[in-house]
C-alpha positions in Angstrom: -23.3 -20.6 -99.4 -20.7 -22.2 -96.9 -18.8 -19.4 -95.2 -15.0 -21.2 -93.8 -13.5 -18.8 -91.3 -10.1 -18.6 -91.6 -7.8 -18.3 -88.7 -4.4 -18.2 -87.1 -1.8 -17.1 -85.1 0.8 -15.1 -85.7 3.5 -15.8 -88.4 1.3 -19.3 -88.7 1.3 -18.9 -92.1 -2.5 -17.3 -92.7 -1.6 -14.7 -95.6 -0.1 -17.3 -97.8 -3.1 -19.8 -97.0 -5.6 -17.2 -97.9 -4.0 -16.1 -101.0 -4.1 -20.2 -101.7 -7.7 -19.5 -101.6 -8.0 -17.2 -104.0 -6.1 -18.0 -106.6 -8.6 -21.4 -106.3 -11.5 -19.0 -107.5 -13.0 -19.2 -103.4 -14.0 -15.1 -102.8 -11.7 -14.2 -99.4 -12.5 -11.5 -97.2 -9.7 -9.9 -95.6 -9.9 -9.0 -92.3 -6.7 -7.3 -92.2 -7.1 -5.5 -95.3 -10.1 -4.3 -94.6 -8.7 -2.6 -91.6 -5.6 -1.5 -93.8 -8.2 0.0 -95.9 -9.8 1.9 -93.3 -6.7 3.1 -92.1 -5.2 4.4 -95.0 -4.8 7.5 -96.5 -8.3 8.7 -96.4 -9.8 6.1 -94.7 -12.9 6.1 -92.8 -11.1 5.7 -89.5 -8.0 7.5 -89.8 -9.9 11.0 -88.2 -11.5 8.7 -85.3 -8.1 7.5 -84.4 -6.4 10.5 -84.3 -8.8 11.9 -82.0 -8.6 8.8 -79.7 -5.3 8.5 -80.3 -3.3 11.4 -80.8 0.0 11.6 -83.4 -0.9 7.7 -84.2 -1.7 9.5 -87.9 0.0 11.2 -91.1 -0.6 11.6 -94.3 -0.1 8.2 -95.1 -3.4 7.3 -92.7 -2.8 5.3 -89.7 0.8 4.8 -88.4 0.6 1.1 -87.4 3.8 0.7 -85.4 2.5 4.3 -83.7 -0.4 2.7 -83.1 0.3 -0.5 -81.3 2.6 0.9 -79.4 -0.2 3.0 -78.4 -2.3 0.3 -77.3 0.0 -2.6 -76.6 -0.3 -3.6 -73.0 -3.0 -1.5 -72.2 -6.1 -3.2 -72.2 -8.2 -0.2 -71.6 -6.6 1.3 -75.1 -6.7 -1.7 -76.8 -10.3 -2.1 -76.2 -11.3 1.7 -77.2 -9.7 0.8 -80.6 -11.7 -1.9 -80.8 -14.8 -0.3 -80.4 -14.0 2.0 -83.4 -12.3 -0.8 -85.7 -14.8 -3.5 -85.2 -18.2 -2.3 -86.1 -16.8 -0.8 -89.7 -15.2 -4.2 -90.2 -18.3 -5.9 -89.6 -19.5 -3.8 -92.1 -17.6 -4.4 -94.7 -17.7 -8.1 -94.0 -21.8 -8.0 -94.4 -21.3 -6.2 -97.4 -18.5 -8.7 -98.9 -21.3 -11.7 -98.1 -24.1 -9.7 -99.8 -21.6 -9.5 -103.4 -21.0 -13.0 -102.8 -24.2 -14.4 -101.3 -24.4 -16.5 -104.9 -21.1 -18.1 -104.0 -21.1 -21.9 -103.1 -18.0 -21.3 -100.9 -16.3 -18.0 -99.4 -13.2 -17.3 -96.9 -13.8 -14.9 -94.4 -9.9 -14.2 -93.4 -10.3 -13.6 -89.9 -7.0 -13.3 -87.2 -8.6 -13.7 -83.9 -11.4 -15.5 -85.0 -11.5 -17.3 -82.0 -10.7 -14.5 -79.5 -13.5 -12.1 -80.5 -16.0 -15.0 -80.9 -16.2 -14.8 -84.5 -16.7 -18.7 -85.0 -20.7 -17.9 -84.8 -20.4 -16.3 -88.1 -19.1 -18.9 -90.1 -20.4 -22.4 -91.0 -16.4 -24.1 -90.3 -13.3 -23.2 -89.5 -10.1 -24.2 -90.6 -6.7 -22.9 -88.1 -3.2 -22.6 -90.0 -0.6 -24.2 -88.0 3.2 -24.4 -87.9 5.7 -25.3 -85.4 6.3 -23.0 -82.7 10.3 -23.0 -84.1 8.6 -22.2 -87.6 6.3 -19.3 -86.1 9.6 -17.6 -84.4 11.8 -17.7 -86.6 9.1 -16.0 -89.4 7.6 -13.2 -86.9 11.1 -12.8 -85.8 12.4 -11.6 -89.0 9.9 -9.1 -89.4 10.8 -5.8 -89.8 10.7 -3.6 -86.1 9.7 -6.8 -84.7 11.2 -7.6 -81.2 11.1 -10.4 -78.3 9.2 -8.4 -76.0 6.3 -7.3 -79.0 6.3 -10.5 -80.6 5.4 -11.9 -76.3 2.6 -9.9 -76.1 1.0 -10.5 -79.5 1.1 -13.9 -78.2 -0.4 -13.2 -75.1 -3.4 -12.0 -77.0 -3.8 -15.1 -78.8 -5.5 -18.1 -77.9 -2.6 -20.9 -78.0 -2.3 -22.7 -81.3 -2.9 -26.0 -79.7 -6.4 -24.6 -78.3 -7.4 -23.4 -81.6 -6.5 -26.9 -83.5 -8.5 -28.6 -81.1 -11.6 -26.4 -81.9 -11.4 -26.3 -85.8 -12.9 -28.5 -88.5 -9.5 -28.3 -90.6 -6.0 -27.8 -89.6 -3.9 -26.6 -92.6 -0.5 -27.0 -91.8 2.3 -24.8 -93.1 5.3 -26.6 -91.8 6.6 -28.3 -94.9 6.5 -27.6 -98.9 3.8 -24.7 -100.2 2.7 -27.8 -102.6 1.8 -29.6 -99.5 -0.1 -27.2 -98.0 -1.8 -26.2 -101.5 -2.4 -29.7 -101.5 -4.5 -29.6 -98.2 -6.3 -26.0 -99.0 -7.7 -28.0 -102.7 -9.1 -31.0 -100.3 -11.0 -28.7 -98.3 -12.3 -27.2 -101.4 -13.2 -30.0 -102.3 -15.0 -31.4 -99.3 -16.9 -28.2 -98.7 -18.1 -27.7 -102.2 -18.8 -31.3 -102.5 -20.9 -31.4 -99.3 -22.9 -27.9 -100.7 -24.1 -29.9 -103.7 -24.9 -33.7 -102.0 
């Protein structure tokens, strides 16, 4: 099995890439959804949170937006989150390998790949990439997104230029979704082709 981490900044285009993925038949874990999982109404975090961070939860789980603003900015909180969130995704990422172990490729949808020195856990990397115009204008228009949040999202991110330089495959999502389908079936391609030479 080939395990391709996935990666990207924010509004880069990384949800669209991934679903790209799976509709080609590649098994994708998500990262993100895994945490969304966790956090959801009766998720295995949601009580851990709370207690951590108090009113960041309802019946709907986790309040996200409660939630960052809980912890952006302060390292200390952000880092205490961590601690809870990261060891029960790593879980569920050991157990996502173990269903797919007979798998000649898999995605392992990961945002800060990079950051939390995830890249020893995959066999390559591939970083989605748009133009920093692109990446504004799409974070921008997210709902309760602001200047100010959407500045220190970034400042948690290694720059997009930094992670392009360190990937195997840059999929770029700057043009036509064709295009970029285009470049997620070559690397399909390649990897599954270099599993079986």
């Amino acid at each position: 099995m080939i395990v391709l981490g996935l990666t990207g900044s924010i509004g880069m285009g990384k949800s669209t890439v991934a679903r790209m993925f799976a509709e080609a038949g590649v098994p994708l874990f998500d990262a993100d959804a895994a945490v969304h999982a966790l956090q959801g109404p009766g998720g295995a975090l949601v009580e851990a949170i709370e207690a951590h961070f108090p009113g960041s939860t309802g019946e709907a789980g986790v309040n996200r937006t409660a939630l960052a603003e809980a912890v952006l900015g302060d390292s200390e909180a952000l880092q205490r989150l961590e601690a809870l969130v990261h060891p029960a995704v790593a879980e569920a990422r050991e157990a996502f390998l173990e269903r797919h172990r007979d798998s000649p490729l898999v995605v392992l949808d990961i945002p800060l790949l990079f950051e939390k020195g995830g890249g020893a856990r995959v066999d390559k990397i591939a970083v989605v990439s748009a133009p920093e115009a692109a990446q504004r204008q799409r974070v921008l228009a997210r709902p309760g997104m602001t200047e100010d949040r959407f500045a220190k999202i970034r400042a948690l991110q290694m720059p997009d230029a930094e992670k392009r330089a360190r990937a195997d495959f840059v999929i770029p999502t700057g043009g036509s979704l064709a295009e970029t389908n285009a470049v997620v079936r070559s690397i399909i391609a390649c990897l599954t082709g270099l599993r079986d030479s």
